[in-house]
N, C-alpha and C positions, 0 to 999 in steps of 0.2 A: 376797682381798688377795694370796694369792699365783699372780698373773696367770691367762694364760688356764686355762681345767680342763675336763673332762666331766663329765657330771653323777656317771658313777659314783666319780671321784677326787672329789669336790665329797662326795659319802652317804657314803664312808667317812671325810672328816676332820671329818664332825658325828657322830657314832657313835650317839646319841641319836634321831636322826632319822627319819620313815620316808618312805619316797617320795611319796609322796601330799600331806605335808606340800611336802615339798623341792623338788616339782613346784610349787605353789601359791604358794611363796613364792617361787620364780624367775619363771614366770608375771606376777606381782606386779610386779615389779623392773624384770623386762624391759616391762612397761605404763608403769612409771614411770619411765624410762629410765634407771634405775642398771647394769642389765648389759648387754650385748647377746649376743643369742644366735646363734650362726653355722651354720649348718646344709651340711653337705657331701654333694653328690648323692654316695654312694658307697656298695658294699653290704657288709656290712653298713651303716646309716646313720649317721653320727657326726655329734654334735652336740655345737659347745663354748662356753663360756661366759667372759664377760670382762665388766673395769667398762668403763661409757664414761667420757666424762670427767665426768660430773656425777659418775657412783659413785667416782671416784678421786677428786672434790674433799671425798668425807666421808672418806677414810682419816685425815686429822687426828682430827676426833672421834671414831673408833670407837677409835682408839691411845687417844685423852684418856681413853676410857670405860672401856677394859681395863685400862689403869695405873688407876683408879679404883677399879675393881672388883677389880683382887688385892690393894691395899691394905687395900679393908673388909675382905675374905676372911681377909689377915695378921692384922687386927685383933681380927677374932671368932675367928680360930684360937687366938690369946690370954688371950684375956679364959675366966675360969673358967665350966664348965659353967652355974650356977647363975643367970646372969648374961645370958645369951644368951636 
């Protein structure tokens, strides 16, 4: 969401992730055509990544789903251990 990226600025803002995943699920994206991937004859080789426009017409919902999800988040952070 925050525009174009490389893959290695892309692996460090999921921290959790490992390449092989991160490969597989851009691979994925870029089949389905949410990203597009740009590849630059250059050496070392760079390779960057962006949504097309289908993938910027889900930015609405993935906002709806993250406002959703730090809400439950606030909510369970809440509510007493015993309870959870």
């Amino acid at each position: 969401m925050k525009g174009t990226q490389r893959f290695g600025e892309l692996r460090k803002s999921i921290q959790e992730i490992s390449q092989k995943v991160l490969t597989e699920n851009l691979r994925s994206m870029e089949e389905d055509g949410i990203v597009i991937r740009t590849v630059f004859a250059e050496v070392p080789p760079r390779v960057e990544y962006s949504l097309s426009e289908l993938g910027n017409s889900l930015k609405p919902i993935i906002f709806s789903m993250e406002t959703w999800g730090l809400g439950y988040q606030k909510l369970n952070d809440e509510l007493p251990n015993d309870t959870q």
